[in-house]
N, C-alpha and C positions, 0 to 999 in steps of 0.2 A: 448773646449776639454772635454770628459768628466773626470770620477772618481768616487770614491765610495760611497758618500752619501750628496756633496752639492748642494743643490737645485738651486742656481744662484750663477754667481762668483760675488768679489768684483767692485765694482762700483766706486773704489773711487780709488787713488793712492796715496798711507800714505807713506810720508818722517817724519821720527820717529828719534828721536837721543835716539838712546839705550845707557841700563846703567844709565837712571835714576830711580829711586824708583818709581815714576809716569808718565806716558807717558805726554809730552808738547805739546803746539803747536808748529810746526816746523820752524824752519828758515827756508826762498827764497832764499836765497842767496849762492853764493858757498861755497864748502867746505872748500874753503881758510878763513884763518884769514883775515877780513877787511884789516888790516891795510896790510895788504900783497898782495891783489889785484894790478893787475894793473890797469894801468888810462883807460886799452879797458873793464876792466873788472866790473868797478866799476858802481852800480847803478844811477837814477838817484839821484842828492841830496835831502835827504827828509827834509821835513820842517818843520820849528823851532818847538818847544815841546808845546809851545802855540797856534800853531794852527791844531796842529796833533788832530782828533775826532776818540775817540773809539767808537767800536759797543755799549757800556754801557755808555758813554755819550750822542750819540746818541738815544736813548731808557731809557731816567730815567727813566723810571717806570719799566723798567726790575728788578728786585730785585731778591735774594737769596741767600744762601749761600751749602756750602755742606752737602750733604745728611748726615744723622746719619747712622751710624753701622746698619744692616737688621736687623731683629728682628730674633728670633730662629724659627724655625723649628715650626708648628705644625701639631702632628699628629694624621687624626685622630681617633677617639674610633673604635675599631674593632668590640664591642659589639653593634653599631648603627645599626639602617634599612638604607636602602639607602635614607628613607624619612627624616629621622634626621640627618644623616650624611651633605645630603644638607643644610637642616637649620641652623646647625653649621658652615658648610663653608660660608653660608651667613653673620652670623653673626662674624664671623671671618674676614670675608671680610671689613663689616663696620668698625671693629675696626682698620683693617692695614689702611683704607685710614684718619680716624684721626690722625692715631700715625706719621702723616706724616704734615697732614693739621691745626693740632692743634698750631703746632712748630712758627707758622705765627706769634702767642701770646706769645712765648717763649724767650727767653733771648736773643736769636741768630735769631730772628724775626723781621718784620718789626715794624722802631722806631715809625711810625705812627701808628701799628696795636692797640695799647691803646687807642690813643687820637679819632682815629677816632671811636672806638667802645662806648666808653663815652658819646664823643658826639651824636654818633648817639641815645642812650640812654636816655639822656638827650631831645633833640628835640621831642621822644617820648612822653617824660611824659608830656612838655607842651603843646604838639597838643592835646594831652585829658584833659589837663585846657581849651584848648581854644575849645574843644567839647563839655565840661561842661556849657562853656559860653552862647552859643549857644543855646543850651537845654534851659537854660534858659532864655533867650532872647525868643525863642520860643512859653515859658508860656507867657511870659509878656504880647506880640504882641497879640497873641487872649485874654487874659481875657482883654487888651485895648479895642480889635474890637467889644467883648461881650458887654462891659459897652461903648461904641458909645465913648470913650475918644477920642477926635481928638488930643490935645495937645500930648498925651504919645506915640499916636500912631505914629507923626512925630519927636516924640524926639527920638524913639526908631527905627525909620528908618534912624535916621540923624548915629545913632553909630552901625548900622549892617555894614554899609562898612569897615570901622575900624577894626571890629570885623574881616570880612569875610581877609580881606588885610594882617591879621597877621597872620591866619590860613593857607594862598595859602602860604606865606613868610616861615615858617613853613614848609610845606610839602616840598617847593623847595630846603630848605636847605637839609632836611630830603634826597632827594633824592639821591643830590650830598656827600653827610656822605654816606650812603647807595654804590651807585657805583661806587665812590673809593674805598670804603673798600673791593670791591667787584674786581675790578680791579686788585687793591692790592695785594690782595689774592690770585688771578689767579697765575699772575704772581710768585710769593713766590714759588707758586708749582709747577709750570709749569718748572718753573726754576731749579729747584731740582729734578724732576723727568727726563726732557729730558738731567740734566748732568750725571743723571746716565745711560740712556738710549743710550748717546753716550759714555759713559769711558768702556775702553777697546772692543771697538767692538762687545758691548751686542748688539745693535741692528740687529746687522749680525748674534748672535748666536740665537737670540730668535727663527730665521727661522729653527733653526738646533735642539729646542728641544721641546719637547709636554708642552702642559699649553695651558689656557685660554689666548690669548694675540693676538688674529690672530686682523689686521688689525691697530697695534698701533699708527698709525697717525691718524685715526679719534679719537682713545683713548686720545691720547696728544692734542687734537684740539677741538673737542665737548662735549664728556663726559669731559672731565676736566673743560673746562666753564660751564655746568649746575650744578657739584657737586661741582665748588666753588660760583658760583652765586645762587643756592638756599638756603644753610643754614643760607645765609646773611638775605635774605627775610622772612625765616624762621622763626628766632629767633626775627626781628623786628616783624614782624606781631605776633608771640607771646605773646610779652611783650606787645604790642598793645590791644592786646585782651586781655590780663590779666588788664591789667590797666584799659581799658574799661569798662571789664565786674566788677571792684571790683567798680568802680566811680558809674555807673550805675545801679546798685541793690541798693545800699544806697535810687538812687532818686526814681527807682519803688517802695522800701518799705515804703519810706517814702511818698509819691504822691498816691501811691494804698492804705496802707492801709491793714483793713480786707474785705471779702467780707461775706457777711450773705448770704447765701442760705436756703431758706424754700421748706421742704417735708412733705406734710404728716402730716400739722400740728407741724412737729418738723424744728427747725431753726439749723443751721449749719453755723460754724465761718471759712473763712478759713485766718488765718493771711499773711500778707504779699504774696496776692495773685494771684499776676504778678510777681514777682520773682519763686514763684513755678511754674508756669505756664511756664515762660520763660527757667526755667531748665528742663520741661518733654518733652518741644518742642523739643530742642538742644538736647535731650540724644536720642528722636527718632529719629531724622534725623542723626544725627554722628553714633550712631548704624546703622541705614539704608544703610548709603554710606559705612561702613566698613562691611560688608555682604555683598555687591553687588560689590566693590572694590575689594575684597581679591585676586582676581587679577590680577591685575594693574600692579604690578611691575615684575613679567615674563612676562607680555605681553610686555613692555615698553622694557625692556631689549633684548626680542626678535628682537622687531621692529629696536632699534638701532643696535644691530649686522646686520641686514639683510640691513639695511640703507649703514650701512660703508661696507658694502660685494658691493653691488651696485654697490658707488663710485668705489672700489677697481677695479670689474672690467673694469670700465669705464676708468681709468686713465691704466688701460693695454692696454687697444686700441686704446690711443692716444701715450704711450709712446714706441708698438710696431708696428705704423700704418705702416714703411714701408712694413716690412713684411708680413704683411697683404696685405696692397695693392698687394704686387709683387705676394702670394700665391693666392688670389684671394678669402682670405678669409671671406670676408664679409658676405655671408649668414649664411656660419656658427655660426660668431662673432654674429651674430644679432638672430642667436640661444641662445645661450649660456647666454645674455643680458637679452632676454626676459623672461629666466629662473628664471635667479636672479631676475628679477624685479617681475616677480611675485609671487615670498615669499617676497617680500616687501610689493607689496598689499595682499597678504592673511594676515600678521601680521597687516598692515593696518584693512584691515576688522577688525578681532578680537578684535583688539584696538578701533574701531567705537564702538561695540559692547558694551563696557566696558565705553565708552565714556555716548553712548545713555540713558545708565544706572545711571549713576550719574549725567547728565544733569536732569534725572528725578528726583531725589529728592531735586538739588540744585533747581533747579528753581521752582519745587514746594513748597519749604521753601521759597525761594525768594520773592513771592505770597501773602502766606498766611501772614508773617512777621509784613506787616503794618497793617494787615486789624483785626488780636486776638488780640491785646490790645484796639482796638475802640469799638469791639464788646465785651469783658468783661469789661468794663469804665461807657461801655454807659447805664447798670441802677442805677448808682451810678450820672449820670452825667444829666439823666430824675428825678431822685428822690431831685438834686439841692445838694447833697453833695460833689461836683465835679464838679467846672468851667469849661470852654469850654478849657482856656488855660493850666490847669491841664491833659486834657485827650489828650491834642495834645504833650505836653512835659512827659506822659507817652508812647505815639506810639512813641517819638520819643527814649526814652532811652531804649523802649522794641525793636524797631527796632536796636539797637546797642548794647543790651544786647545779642540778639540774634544773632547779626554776628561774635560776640567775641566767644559765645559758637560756633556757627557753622563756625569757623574756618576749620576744619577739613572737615568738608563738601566741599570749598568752593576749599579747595587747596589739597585735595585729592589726585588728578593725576598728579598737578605738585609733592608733595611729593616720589611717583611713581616713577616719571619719575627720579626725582633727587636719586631715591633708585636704581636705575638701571646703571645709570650713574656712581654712587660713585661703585656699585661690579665690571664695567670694569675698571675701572682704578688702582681700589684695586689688579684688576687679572693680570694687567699689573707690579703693584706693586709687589707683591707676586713673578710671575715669576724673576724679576730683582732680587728678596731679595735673591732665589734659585741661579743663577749664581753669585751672588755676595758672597754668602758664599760658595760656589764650589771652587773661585778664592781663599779664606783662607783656606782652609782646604784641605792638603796636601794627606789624606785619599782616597780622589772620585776621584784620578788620573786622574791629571794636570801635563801637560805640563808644565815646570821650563822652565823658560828663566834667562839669567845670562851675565858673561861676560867672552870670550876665555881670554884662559894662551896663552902667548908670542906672535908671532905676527899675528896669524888665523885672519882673517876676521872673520869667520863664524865655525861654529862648530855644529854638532849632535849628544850628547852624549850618547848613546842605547837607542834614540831617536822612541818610539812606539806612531801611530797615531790610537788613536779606535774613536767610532760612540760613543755619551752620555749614551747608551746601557751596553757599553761595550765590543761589536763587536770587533774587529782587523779589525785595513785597511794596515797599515804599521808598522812593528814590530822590534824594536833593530838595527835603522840604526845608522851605525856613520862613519862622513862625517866630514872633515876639510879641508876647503879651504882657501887657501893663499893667500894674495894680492894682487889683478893684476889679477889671477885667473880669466880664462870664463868657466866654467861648464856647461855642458847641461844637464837635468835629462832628458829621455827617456823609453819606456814601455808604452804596450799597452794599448787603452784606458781602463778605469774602475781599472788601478792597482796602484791609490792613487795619483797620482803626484800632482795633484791640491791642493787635500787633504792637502801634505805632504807640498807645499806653504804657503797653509793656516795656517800650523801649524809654518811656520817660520815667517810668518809675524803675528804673535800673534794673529790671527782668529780662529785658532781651537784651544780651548783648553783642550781635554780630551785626556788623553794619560798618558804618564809616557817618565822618560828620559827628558835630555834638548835641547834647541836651547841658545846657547852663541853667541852676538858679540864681538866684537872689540868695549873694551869702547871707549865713546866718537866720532863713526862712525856712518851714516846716510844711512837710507835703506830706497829705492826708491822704490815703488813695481808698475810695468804697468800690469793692468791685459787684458784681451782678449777682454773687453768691456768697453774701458776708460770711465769716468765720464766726462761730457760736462757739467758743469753748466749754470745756465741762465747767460742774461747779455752780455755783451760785447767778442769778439772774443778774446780780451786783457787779460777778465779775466780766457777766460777756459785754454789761454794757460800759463797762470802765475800758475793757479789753484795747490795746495793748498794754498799758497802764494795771498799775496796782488798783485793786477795790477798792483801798481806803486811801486815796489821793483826794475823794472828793466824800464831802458827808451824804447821810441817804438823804436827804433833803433835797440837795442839792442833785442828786441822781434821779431820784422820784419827780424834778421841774423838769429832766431832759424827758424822763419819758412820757410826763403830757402835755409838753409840747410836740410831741410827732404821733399824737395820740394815741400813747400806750398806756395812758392814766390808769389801766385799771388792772394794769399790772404791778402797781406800785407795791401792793400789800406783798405782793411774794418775791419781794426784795432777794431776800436773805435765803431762799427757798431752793437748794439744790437738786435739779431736776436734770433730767434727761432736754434741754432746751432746743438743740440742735434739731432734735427732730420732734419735741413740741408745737415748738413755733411756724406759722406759717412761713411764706416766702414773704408775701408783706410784709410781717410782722419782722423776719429778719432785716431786712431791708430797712425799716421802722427806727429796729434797734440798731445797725450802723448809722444813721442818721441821729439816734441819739449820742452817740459814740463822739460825731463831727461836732456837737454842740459843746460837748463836752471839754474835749481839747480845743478847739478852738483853733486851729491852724491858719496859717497864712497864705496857702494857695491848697486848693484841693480838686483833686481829678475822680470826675464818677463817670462811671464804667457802667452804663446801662442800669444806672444804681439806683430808677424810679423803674421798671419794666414789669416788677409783681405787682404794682399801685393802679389802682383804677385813676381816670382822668383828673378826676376832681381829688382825689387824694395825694397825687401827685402836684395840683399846683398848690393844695395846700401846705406840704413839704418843702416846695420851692420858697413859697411866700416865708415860710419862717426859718429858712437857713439864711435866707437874704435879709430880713429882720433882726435874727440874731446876730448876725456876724457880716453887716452889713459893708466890710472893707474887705472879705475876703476874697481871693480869685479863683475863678471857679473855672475849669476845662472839663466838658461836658460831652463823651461821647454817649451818643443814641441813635434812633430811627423816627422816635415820634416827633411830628411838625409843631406840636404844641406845645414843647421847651422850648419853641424860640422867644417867645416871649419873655422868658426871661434870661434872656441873653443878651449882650451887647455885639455880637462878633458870630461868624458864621463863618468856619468852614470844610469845604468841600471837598471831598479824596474821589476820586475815579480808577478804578480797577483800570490798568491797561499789561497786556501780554508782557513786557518790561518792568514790570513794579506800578502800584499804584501812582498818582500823581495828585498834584494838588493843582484843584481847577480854579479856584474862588476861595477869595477871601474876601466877604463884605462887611457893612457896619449894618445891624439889625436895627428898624424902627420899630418903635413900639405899636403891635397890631392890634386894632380890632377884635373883639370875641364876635362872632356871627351869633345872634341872637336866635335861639329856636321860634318852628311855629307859635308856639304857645305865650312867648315873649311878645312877641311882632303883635298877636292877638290884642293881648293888652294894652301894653305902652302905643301900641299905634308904628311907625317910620318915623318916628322922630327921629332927633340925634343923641338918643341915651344911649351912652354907652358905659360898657364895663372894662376896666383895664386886668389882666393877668397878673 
């Protein structure tokens, strides 16, 4: 159906026990006290507490805990250009996704996140003891080859294994310190951001307001693993290169030396003249790459927006194939495809582009590396002040002098890339911080939820539904329904109804006025487009609920009753359901769902509109048979739910927000008898009730 401004309905069917300060996870089970069930009613027996596995026992390395309070508001400078304005929101942006990722280190952070950082610290400093060693083993081995020693030269091959065995031992530990910590990490955030991303039905409202955040599941998925996987790499290769390059200037000053240059008759000293050398090299080439780099990280960012646009629509076409197929929409889709794919490769190009560019300077540094310390050595090394093993254990600490300074050369585009990666996430961040402090702040007009006086089910207290704009959709309704109560909201499409569901299952929340339940009562919402999860047939129909809450037996009675009897045998049968199953049939199956749990007020949302006439009131008849104390609020269009309704009412679209025109008591009607009926029975007064 439609309505006034949401983009898709809900996807999911939230059994909520209202009236608590935090929304729970819901109980499966009916609305009966346990001990109160009967023995037909009662689940299968679940088992013992020792062997029961949580999703968090199963997954230890899942870690986190809850997010911190959102940070405030920033706004920014109205005196900026739009070209500063940007770089402030950039650098705004870096600082929200540490005020989040730093926490990992923090008190309420992971108890590993110290030891593995130490360590990995640690294993640094002595891979460049054993780099040192090396070096010089290096010397040793040609001034042996120079002076023809055979003895030194096989003592000195006998302890390079050794040498080299403790250095791989080294690095492999190195590794695994490295991608745990790295792991670790992930998860902490990942943790923390997708609890906020589900509390309160942010991830439903994200669609509903403007920001940076479009496509948040590659956000939660990719960019969250390279912005916590690269600063881990970062920061070792860092210290790496800090350590390196402090180890290794010591041995070029002290192995180089001075060099004498003569001009002209006049001589020239330059001291310590491999390490100068080795610093004018690295300042050109890191100047170089960051002049030809400067932009790397719009392009990067581009590319991954355009990436996860891609998938995005890729995963529309699988998860609306029927209708596609049935419209015959394939060329079109394969339009639409080809569109997005190619701003993938246009950002692709640009990125080559960027790529070709710093490939030129790495590799040209790469090159030259080993070959300017032989060639500044080699008259010092012709004139006999400088053994052969001296100028090879100089190329060798010039070549590692030089990679520590050209650090930044070498990781350039990964830096980039991991800088583009940390702004969506941060953007994802930021957006949540903005609904998050919308939900505290009584000001931006929020929908209040609370709990009805005396015995209301349900309540709307001058209950106004707007757009995050501020728009009006639905304005000053107030609605108390009773227990037991079946209500149908009604009015044309576009004049809020959805809307005004959404705002009582706690989905919308901009408005003013409240929605109250019945504490301590569970509200079941079926919307027009049930949720089929993966997995078993068991599970979509236990769904939100554990599979084994209820026995198959007891599963196999809900589905014939809403007759799906003859699905029973593929209980256990994990299939592709989602897009198995008809729209009826899902429809079918949330209806099995409701019998299930058993809830105490339940809202359907167009939740008969796949069912043919007579399918539908057979549906009606056995929810109302089942759960014959339940409350039911019923939006639709068809005239022939009212029959089983007590309560009627009516919303009218008006330029100011919908309005509520009617509220009546529904008598029980009449079914109009077809020709073929009338034929037979005659005008008498048989009738049939709905």
């Amino acid at each position: 159906m439609s309505d006034a401004k949401p983009k898709s309905k809900p996807a999911v069917d939230r059994v909520e026990l209202r009236g608590d300060p935090k929304p729970r996870q819901a109980a499966a089970h009916s609305h009966k006290p346990r001990d109160e069930r009967t023995s037909e009613e009662k689940p299968r027996e679940e088992k013992p507490p020792e062997q029961k596995t949580s999703p968090t026992e199963a997954a230890s390395e899942v870690i986190g805990v809850a997010a911190p309070p959102p940070p405030d508001d920033v706004e920014p400078d109205p005196e900026l250009t739009p070209e500063e304005a940007e770089r402030a929101r950039r650098k705004y942006l870096l600082r929200r996704f540490w005020m989040d990722g730093r926490g990992y280190w923090g008190r309420h952070g992971d108890k590993l996140a110290w030891p593995l950082t130490i360590g990995l610290l640690i294993l640094i400093g002595v891979n460049v003891g054993f780099q040192y060693g090396i070096n010089v083993w290096n010397r040793a081995i040609f001034d042996a080859i120079e002076k023809r020693d055979a003895n030194t030269v096989y003592y000195l091959s006998g302890i390079f294994l050794p040498v080299v065995a403790g250095s791989i031992s080294l690095v492999v530990a190195q590794v695994y310190l490295r991608m745990t910590m790295q792991r670790r990490w992930r998860s902490w955030v990942t943790t923390s951001v997708i609890a906020r991303w589900l509390d309160h039905g942010r991830y439903y409202q994200l669609n509903l307001v403007k920001g940076d955040h479009q496509n948040p599941e590659a956000r939660l998925s990719e960019d969250l693993r390279v912005a916590t996987e690269s600063p881990v790499d970062f920061v070792a290769g860092v210290t790496s290169a800090f350590l390196s390059a402090s180890t290794f200037i010591v041995v070029l000053w002290t192995i180089g030396g001075a060099l004498s240059v003569t001009f002209g008759g006049s001589t020239v000293t330059v001291p310590g003249f491999l390490v100068i050398t080795a610093v004018i090299y690295a300042a050109i080439t890191s100047t170089s790459m960051f002049i030809i780099g400067r932009d790397f990280v719009q392009l990067s960012e581009k590319k991954n927006q355009a990436e996860a646009e891609f998938r995005y629509v890729l995963t529309r076409v699988r998860e609306n194939g029927e209708s596609i197929a049935l419209l015959g929409g394939e060329e079109e889709e394969n339009t639409g495809i080809d569109k997005t794919f190619a701003g993938v490769l246009k950002q692709w190009a640009l990125l080559t582009g960027q790529h070709m560019r710093t490939a030129l300077v790495s590799q040209g540094s790469s090159l030259f590396a080993p070959v300017v310390p032989v060639l500044l050595c080699a008259p010092k090394f012709l004139e006999g002040s400088m053994s052969l093993g001296q100028v090879m254990q100089a190329a060798s600490a010039f070549a590692i002098v030089q990679g520590a300074f050209g650090w930044l050369v070498d990781n350039y585009p990964r830096l980039a890339d991991w800088n583009a990666s940390a702004h969506r996430i941060a953007s994802l961040m930021t957006s949540l911080d903005g609904l998050e402090r919308a939900e505290q702040n009584d000001e931006l007009g929020r929908i209040k939820h609370g709990e009805t006086k005396g015995d209301a089910m349900l309540s709307l207290d001058n209950l106004s539904v707007t757009l995050d704009d501020g728009t009006s959709v639905v304005k000053e309704t107030e609605v108390a329904v009773e227990p037991g109560e079946r209500v149908l909201v009604s009015g044309e499409s576009g004049s809020g109804k959805s809307t005004l569901v959404r705002a009582i299952a706690g989905l919308w929340p901009w408005g003013s006025g409240s929605v109250n339940f019945h504490p301590d009562r569970r509200l079941f919402m079926l919307p027009q487009r049930p949720y089929i999860p993966t997995g078993t047939l068991r599970r979509a129909v236990a769904y939100p609920a554990p599979a084994d809450n209820w026995t198959a037996e007891h599963v196999k009675a809900a589905l014939d009753k809403v007759g799906l009897g003859y699905l029973a045998g593929q209980l256990e049968e994990e299939a592709p359901w989602d897009q198995t199953l008809s729209g009826g049939e899902k429809q079918r199956v949330a209806f099995a769902r409701l019998l299930l749990h058993g809830p105490d007020i339940v809202v359907l949302d167009e939740a008969t509109s796949a069912l043919d006439e007579k399918s539908q009131d057979q549906m009606m008849k056995t929810v109302i048979g089942e759960l014959p104390d339940v409350t039911i609020v019923s939006v639709a269009h068809r005239v022939e739910l009212e029959a089983f309704h007590t309560r009627k009412i009516t919303l009218e679209r008006r330029k100011d927000g919908a309005k509520l025109v009617s509220d009546i008591n529904l008598v029980p009607r009449r079914r109009k008898r077809s020709l073929f009926q009338r034929a037979l029975w005659g005008s008498g007064s048989r009738t049939e009730k709905k």
